[in-house]
C-alpha positions as CSV (number, residue, x, y, z in Angstrom):
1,X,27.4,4.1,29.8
2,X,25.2,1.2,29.7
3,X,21.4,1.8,31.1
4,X,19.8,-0.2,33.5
5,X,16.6,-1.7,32.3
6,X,14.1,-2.4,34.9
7,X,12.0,-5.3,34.3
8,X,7.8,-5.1,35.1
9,X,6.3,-7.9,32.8
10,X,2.6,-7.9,31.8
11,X,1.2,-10.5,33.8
12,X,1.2,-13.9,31.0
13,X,-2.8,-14.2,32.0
14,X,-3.4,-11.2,29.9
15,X,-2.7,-12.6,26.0
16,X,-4.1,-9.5,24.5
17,X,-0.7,-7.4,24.9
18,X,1.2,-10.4,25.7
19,X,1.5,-12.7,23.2
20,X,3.6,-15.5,24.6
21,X,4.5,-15.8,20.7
22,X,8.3,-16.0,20.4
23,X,10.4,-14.3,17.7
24,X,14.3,-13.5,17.2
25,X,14.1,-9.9,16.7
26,X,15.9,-8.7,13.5
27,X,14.8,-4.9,13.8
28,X,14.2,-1.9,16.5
29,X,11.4,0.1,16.2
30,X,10.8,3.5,17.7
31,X,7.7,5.2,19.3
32,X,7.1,8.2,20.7
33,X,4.1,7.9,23.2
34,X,2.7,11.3,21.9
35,X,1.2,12.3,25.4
36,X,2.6,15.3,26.2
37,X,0.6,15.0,29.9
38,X,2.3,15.5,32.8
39,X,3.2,12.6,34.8
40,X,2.8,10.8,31.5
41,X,6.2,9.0,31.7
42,X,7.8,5.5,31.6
43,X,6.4,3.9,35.2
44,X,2.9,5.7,33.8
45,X,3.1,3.9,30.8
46,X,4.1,0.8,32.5
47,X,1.1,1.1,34.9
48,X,-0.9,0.8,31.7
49,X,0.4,-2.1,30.4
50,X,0.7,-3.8,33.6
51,X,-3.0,-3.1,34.6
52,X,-4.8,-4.7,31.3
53,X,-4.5,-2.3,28.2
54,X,-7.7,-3.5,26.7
55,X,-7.1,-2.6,22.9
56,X,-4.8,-5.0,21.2
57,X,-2.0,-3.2,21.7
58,X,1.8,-3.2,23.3
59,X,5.2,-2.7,23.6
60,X,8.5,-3.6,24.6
61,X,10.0,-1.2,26.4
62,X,9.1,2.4,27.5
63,X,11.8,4.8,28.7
64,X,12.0,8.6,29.7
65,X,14.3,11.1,31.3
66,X,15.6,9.0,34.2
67,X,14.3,5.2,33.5
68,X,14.0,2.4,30.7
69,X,11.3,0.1,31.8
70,X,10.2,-3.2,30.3
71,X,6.9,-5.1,29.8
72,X,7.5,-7.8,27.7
73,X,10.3,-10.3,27.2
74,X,13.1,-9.2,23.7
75,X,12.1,-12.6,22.6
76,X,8.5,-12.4,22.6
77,X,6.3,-10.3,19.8
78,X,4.7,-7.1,21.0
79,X,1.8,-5.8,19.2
80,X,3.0,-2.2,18.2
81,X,3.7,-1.7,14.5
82,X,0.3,-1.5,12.8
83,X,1.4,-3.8,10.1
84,X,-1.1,-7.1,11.1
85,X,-0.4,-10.3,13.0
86,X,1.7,-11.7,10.7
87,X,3.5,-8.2,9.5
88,X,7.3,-7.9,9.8
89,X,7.1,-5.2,12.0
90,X,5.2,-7.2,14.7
91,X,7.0,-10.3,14.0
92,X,10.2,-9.7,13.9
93,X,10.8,-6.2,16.3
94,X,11.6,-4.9,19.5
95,X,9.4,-1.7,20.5
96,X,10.2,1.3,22.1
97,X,7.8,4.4,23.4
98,X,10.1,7.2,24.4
99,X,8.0,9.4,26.6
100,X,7.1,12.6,25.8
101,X,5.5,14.2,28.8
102,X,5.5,17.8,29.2
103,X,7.3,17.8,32.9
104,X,10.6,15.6,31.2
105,X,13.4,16.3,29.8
106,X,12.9,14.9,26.2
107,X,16.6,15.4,25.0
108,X,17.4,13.0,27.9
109,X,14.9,10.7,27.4
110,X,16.0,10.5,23.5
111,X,19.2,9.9,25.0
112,X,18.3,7.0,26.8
113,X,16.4,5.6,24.6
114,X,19.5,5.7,21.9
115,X,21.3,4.0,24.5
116,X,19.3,1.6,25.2
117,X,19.2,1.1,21.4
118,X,22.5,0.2,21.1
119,X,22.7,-2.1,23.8
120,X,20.1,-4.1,21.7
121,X,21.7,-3.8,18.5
122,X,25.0,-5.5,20.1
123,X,22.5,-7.8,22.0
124,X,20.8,-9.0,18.9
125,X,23.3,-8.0,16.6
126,X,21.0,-6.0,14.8
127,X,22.5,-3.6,12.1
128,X,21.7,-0.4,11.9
129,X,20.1,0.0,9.4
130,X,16.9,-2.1,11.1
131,X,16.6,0.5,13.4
132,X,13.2,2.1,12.3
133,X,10.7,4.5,12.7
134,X,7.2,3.3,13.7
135,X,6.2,5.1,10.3
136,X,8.4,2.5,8.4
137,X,5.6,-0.3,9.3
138,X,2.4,1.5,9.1
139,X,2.7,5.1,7.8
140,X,1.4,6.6,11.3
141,X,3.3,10.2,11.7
142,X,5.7,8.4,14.2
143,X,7.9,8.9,16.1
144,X,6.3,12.6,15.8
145,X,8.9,15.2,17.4
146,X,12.0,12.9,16.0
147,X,10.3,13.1,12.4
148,X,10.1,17.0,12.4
149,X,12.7,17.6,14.4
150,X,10.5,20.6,16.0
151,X,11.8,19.5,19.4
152,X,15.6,20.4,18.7
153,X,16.2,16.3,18.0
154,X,15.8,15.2,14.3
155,X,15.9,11.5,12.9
156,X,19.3,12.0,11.7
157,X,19.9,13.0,14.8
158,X,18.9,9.8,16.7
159,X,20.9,7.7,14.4
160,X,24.0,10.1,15.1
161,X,23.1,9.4,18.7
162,X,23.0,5.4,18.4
163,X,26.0,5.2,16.6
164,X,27.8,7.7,19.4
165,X,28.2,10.5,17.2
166,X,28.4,13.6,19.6
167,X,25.2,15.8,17.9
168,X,24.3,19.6,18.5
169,X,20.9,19.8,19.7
170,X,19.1,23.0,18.9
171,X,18.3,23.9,22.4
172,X,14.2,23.7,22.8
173,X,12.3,23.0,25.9
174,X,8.6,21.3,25.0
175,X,5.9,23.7,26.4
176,X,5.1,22.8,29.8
177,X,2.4,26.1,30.3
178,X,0.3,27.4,27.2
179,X,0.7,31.5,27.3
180,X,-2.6,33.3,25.3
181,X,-0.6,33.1,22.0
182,X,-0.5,29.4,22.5
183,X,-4.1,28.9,23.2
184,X,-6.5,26.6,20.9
185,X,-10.0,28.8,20.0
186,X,-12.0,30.3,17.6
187,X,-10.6,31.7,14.9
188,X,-7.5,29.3,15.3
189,X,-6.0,27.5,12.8
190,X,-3.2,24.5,11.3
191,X,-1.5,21.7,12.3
192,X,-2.4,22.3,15.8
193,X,-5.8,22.5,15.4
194,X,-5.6,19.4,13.0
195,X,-4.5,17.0,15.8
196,X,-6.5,18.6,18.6
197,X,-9.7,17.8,16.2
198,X,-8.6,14.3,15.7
199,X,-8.3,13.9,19.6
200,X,-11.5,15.0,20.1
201,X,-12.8,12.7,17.6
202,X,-10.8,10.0,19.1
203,X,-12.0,11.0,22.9
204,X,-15.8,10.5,21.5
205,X,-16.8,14.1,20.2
206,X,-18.6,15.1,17.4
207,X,-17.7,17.0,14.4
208,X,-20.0,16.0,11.8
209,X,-19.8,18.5,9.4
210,X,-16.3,19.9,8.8
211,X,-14.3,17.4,10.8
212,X,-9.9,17.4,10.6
213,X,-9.7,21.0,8.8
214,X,-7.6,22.5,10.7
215,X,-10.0,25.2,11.0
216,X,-11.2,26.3,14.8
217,X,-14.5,27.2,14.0
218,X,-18.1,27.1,15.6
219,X,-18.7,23.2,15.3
220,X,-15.1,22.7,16.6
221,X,-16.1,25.4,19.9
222,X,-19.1,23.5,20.6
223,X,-17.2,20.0,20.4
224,X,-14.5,21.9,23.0
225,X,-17.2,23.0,25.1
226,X,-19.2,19.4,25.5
227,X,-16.1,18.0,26.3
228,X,-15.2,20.0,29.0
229,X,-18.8,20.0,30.5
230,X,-18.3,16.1,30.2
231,X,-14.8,16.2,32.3
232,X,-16.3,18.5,34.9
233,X,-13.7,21.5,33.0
234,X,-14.3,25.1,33.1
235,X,-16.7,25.4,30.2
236,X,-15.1,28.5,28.0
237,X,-14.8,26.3,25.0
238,X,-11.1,27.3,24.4
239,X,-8.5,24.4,24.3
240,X,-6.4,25.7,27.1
241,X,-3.7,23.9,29.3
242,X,-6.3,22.1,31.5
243,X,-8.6,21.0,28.6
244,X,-5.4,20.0,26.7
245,X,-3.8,17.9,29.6
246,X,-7.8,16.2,30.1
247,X,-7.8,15.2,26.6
248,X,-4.7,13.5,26.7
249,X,-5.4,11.5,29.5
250,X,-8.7,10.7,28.3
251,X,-6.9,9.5,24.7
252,X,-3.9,7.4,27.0
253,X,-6.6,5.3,29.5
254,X,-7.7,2.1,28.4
255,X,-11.2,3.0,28.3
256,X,-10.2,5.3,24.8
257,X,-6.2,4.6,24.3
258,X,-4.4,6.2,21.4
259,X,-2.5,3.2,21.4
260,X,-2.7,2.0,17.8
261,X,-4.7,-1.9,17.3
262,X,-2.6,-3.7,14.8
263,X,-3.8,-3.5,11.0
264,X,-5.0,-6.5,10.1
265,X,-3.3,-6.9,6.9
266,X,-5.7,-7.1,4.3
267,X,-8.4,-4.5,3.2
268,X,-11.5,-4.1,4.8
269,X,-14.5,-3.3,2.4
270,X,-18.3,-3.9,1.1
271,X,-18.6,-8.0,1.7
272,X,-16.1,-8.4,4.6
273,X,-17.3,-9.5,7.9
274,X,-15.8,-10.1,11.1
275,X,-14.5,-8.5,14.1
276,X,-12.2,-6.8,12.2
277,X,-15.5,-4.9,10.3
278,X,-17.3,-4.6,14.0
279,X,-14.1,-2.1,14.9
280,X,-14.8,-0.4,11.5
281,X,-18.1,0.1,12.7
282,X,-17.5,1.4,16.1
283,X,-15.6,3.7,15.0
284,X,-17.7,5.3,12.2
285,X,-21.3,5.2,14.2
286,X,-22.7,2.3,12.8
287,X,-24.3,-0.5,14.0
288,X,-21.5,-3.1,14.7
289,X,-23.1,-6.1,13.1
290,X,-20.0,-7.4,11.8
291,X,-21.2,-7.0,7.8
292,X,-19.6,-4.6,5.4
293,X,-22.4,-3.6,3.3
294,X,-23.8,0.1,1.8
295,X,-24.5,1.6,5.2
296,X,-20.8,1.1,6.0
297,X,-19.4,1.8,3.0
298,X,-21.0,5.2,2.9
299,X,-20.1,6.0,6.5
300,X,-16.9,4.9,6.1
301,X,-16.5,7.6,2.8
302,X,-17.8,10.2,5.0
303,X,-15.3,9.3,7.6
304,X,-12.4,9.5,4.9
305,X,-13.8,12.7,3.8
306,X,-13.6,14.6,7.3
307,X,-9.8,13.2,7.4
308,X,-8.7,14.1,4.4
309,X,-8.0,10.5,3.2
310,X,-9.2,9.5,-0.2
311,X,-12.9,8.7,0.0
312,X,-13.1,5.3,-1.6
313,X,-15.1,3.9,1.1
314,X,-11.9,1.2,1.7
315,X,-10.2,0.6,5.1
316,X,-6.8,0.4,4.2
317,X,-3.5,0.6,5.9
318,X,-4.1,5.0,6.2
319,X,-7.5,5.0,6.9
320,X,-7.3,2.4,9.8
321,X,-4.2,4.2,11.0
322,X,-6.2,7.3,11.3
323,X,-8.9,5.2,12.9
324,X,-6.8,3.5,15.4
């Protein structure tokens, strides 16, 4: 089997996600979009790409249950590995998001996408071994599913896949419909709750005082509830299947993207200045003058503190990860 890959280019005007920098790529690197949305799949994520992503932000190839689509040219660099401008994974990889909408089939579309892996490896003659996880670069939980395996496909698994090793899935459908006992509210708590804080963080809510605890309390309620009333959403305060599905296309539009801005490869703390520090800013409620000083450093901390990263007031490679 050898997949057809369809070719929709972002437009060369747009040197934010295209580069026009060329590279001979010496590693794969895989994504999973982690916007479980339906309709979320490759032509959506091609659309985004294609229309002006407007965060710093790209990659290669996208590909799904039915379709490998692709927005920049093998031999051009993509910003998608988090590891700065001049970071290996940037420089030197091609990126793939496998899609991981709700209404796919995301044993296919792991499928494809270890198809489509191999064609590149014999391409490029790329050894296995330089086939990676988006984590390898960055440290970003990613690609999410393959890393836990909680979707029936592990890691181990892929790599079976690529090299055309027949592999036993465990069979598991993603949840397409939340029942009750699947239902985000008060009184809920974990993992689940962890990530569906951060979104809300991430989509422009507030939760000043407890923040990522994985703990569904009152301030985490109040934060469901403005969000909804801001979406025009039933206002119930419970993180249902319609407020779910809002907050993920709210987090994948350029206005917000979860797409991750490249780490700029150096720490940012008290004394820098720059763009770099205006992003810092922005994203911990400051004024964005573009000067690291107390103000920052002590918001920054704080910002650490609700995401249960080490509160040393420094933007390193985690805490910008969790920030972007």
């Amino acid at each position: 089997m050898c997949m057809n890959i369809v070719q929709r280019f972002i437009p060369a005007s747009n040197k934010d996600t295209r580069s026009g920098i060329k590279m001979v790529p010496k590693y794969i690197t895989i994504h999973e979009t982690d916007n479980p949305s339906p309709g979320a799949d490759a032509d959506a994520h091609a659309r985004l790409q294609e229309r002006g992503n407007d965060r710093t932000a790209s990659w290669h190839l996208q590909i799904d249950d039915h379709e490998a689509i692709q927005s920049i040219p093998f031999d051009e660099v993509a910003w998608a590995a988090g590891d700065g401008e001049n970071g290996p994974g940037n420089k030197l990889s091609i990126h793939i998001e496998t899609c991981v909408n709700s209404d796919g089939d995301f044993k296919k579309a792991v499928q494809n996408t270890a198809e489509v892996t191999r064609q590149l490896m014999v391409q490029f003659n790329i050894p296995i071994a330089n086939v990676v996880q988006h984590n390898h670069w960055s440290g970003k939980n990613c690609p999410r599913h393959l890393r836990a395996g909680d979707w029936g496909i592990s890691w181990s698994d892929y790599i079976g896949m690529v090299q055309g090793i027949k592999v036993a899935q465990t069979p598991v459908q993603p949840v397409t419909k939340s029942s009750p006992s699947n239902l985000l509210k008060k009184g809920s708590t974990g993992e689940a709750v962890k990530k569906y804080q951060q979104d809300l963080i991430k989509a422009g809510e507030k939760l000043p005082r407890y923040g990522v605890d994985g703990d569904f309390g009152e301030e985490t309620e109040v934060a469901t509830k403005a969000f909804q009333a801001r979406h025009g959403l039933s206002v119930d305060g419970i993180a249902g299947p319609e407020t779910l599905a809002k907050l993920a296309e709210v987090l994948s539009s350029p206005a917000t993207g979860a797409s991750v801005v490249p780490y700029p490869g150096h720490s940012i703390k008290r004394g820098s200045k720059g763009t770099d520090v205006q992003r810092v800013q922005r994203a911990v409620g400051v004024t964005a003058d573009g000067d690291f000083g107390p103000a920052t450093e002590r918001a920054v901390k704080a910002y650490q503190s609700r995401h249960g990263l080490a509160a040393d007031g420094i933007v390193g490679p985690q805490t910008w990860s969790v920030m972007f």
